[in-house]
N, C-alpha and C positions, 0 to 999 in steps of 0.2 A: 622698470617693469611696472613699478605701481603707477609710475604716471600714465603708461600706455594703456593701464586698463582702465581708470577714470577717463580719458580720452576716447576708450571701447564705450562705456557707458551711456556719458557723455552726447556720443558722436549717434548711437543707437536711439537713444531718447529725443536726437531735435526730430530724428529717419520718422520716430512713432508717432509725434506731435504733428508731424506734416501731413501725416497718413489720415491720423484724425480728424485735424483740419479738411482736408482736400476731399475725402467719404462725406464728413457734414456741410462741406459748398455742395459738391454734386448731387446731395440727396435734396436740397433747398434752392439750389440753382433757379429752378423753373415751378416753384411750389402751386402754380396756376395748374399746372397738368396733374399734379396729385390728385386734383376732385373731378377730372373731366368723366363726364358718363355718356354712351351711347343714347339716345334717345329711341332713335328709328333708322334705317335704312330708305334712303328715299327710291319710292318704286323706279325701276329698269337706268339704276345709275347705280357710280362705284362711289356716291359719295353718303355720307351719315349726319342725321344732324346730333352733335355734339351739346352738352349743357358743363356748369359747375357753378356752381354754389359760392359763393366770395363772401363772405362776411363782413370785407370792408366795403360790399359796396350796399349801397341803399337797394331792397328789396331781392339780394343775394342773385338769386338765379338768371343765369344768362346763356345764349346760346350762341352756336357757330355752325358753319359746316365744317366737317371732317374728312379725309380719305373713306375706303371701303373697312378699315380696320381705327377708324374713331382718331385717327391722328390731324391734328387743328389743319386745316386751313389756313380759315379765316381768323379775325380776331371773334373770342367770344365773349361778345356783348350786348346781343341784340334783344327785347324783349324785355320784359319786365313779370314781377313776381304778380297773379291777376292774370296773364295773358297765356293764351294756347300759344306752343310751341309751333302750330303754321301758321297761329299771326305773326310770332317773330320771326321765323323761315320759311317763305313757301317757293317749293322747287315748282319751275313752268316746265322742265326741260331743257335740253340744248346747253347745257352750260349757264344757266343763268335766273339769278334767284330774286327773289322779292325779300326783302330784310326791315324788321320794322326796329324801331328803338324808341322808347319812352322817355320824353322830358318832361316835367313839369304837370305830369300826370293826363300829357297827351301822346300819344305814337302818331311819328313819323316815318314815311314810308321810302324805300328807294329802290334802287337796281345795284343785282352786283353778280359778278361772274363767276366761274369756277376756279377761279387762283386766288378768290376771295378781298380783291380789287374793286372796291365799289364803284359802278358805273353812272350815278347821279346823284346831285345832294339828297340828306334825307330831309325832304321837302315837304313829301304830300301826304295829304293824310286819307290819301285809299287811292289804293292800285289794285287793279282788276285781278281775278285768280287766271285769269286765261287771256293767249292774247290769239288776235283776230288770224286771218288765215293770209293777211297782208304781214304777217309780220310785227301788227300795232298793237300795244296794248291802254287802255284809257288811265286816264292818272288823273285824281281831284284837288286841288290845292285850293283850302276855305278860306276866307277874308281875316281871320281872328278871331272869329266872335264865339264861335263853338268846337268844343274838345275830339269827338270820333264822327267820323264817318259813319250817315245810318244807310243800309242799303233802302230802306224805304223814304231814303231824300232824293228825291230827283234832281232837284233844282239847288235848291240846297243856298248857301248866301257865302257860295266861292266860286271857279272858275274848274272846266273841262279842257284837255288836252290827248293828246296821242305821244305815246312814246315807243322807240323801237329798240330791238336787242341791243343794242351798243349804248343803250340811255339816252339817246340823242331823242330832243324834242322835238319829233316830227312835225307835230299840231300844236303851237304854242298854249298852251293853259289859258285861256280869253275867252272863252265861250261859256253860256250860261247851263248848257244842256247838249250834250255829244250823244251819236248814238255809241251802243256800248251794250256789255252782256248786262250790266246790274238788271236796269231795268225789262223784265220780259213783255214782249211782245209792244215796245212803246215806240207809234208811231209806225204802226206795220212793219216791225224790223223781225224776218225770219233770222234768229238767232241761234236755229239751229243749223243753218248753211255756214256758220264759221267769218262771214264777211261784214266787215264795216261799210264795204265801199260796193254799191252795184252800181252799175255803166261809170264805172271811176269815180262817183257822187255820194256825200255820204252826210248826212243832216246834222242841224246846229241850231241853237240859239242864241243870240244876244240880243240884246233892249227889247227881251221881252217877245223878239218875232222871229219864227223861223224861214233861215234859208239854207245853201249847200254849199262846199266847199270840196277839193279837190284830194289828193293824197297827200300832198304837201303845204296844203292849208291854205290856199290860195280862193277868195270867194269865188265862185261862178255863178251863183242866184244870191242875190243880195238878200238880207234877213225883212224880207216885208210881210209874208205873212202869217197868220195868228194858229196854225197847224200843216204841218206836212208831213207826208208817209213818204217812207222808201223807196227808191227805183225798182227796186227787185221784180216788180211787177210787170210787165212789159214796156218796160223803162218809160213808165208812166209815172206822175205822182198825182196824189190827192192833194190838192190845196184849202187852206181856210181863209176866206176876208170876211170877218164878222161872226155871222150866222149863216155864213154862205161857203159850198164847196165847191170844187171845178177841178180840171186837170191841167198840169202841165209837162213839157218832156223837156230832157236834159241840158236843153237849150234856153232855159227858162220862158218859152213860149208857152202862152193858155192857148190849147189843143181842143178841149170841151169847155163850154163857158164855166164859170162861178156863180152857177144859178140854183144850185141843188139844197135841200134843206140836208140832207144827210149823203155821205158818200163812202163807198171802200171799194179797195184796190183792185185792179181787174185779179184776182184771183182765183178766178171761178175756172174748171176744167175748161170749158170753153170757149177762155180766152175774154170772158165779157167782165163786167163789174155791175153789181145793185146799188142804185140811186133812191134818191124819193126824193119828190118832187109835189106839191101842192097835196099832201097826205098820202100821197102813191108812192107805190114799190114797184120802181121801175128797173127794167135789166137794160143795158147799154153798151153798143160796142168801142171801139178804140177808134172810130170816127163821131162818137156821142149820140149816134141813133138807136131809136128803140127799138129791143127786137122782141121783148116781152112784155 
C-alpha cells in the first residue's frame, strides 16, 4: 500500500513537471511574436504593417506585413531604427510591396508579394512609390560611391532601369537617366497621364546623350542627342544638337530641321508649338511652317 502511494506521488510529480515544462516551451516557443505591434492598416487592403522591437538585434525595430488582424506574414526585418515605416514598407497595391532593409548604414530596396516571398534581390537603393500605367515601376542601382538615394539627383553616379510586378527586369539597370515619376516635368514628360511609354517610346540616357528605347528595352533611336522631350505630343519630339533644336518622329527621322535656338513641344490647344529663331518667337506647325 505504501509502495503504491509513493508510486501515486511519484507518478503525479513527473505528470506536473511536464506540465510545467510544456506551459514554459509554449509560452517561449515563438518569443518573436510576444513584441509584434500593429503599426497601420494599409489603405483598401486586408493586410497591416506589423513591427517588434528585438533587442538582440542592432538598432532593435523592424518591420513586416501582416494579415487584417497583425498576424506575420512576412519575415519582420525590414528597416531600421532612423527610418519611417514606408521606407521600410510601402504598399503600391495588387499584392505587392516595396521592402527596404539597412546594411552598413545604407537601405536597400526590393519587391515582394503578398505571401511575403520577395520578388527581387535587395539591390537598389530607390524604387519609385508608384508604378507607371504599363505596369513598370523605375528602380536605381548607384556604382558604390554614395549611401541614399536623393530624389533631387537625377543623374546621380549609378544606373536606371524598369521593373515589373513579378520583379522581373524589364529595362536592365544601364542607363544614365530614365524617364520616371522622381523627376517632375523632365524633359516634357506629362506625369500626370500615368505613362512611361507614349507611341511605345519612352526616353533614356547614356554616355551622356539622349535617345529612346522600346518596352522591352530594346534601342530604337540610338542615344546621339544632347536633350529630348517625350512623344506625348503629337508623337513629335523635340531634339538637341548643341545649342540647336529641331524635331523628330518615332522613326527617328528629323521632320523639322535642328535649326532653332530654343524649342517646346507641340502642346499648344492648337496643335502647333513656339520656337525662336534669330531672337523670334515663332509659332509652328507639325510641318515646321510658320503660322505666327
Amino acid at each position: 500500500m505504501k509502495l503504491k502511494k509513493h508510486l501515486f506521488y511519484f507518478t503525479s510529480f513527473k505528470i506536473l513537471t511536464v506540465l510545467i515544462i510544456c506551459l514554459s516551451a509554449c509560452e517561449n516557443s515563438n518569443p518573436v511574436y510576444e513584441s509584434i505591434s500593429i503599426v497601420y492598416h494599409f489603405p483598401n487592403s486586408n493586410y497591416t504593417l506589423i513591427s517588434k522591437n528585438n533587442p538582440q538585434i542592432k538598432d532593435g525595430l523592424r518591420y513586416g506585413i501582416g494579415d487584417a488582424n497583425g498576424k506575420p506574414i512576412s519575415e519582420i526585418k525590414y528597416g531600421s531604427w532612423g527610418y519611417t515605416p514606408s521606407t521600410a514598407i510601402h504598399y503600391y497595391g495588387n499584392g505587392i510591396f516595396r521592402v527596404g532593409l539597412v546594411k552598413d548604414s545604407t537601405i536597400k530596396f526590393g519587391l515582394m508579394d503578398s505571401t511575403g516571398k520577395e520578388l527581387t534581390e535587395l539591390k537598389f537603393n530607390y524604387i519609385e512609390h508608384r508604378f507607371s500605367k504599363e505596369g513598370f515601376v523605375a528602380a536605381f542601382v548607384d556604382n558604390g560611391n554614395y549611401g541614399n538615394f536623393s530624389h533631387f539627383t537625377w543623374f546621380g553616379n549609378g544606373k536606371w532601369g524598369y521593373l515589373d510586378r513579378t520583379g522581373k527586369e524589364v529595362v536592365e539597370t544601364k542607363y544614365d537617366a530614365i524617364c520616371c515619376f522622381t523627376v517632375r516635368d523632365a524633359n516634357a514628360f506629362p506625369e500626370q497621364y500615368g505613362y512611361f511609354f507614349a507611341s511605345g517610346l519612352t526616353f533614356m540616357m547614356l554616355n551622356n546623350k539622349w535617345g529612346f528605347i522600346d518596352t522591352v528595352g530594346n534601342v530604337v533611336i540610338s542615344p546621339l542627342y544632347d536633350y529630348v522631350s517625350s512623344f506625348a505630343y503629337a508623337e513629335l519630339s523635340v531634339v538637341a544638337l548643341g545649342e540647336k533644336y529641331g524635331y523628330i518622329n518615332t522613326t527617328g527621322a528629323i521632320v523639322i530641321p535642328i535649326i532653332y535656338d530654343k524649342a517646346s513641344p507641340f502642346w499648344n490647344a492648337d496643335g502647333t508649338a513656339w520656337v525662336k529663331l534669330d531672337g523670334k518667337n515663332l509659332k509652328i506647325n507639325k510641318q515646321g511652317e510658320i503660322v505666327e
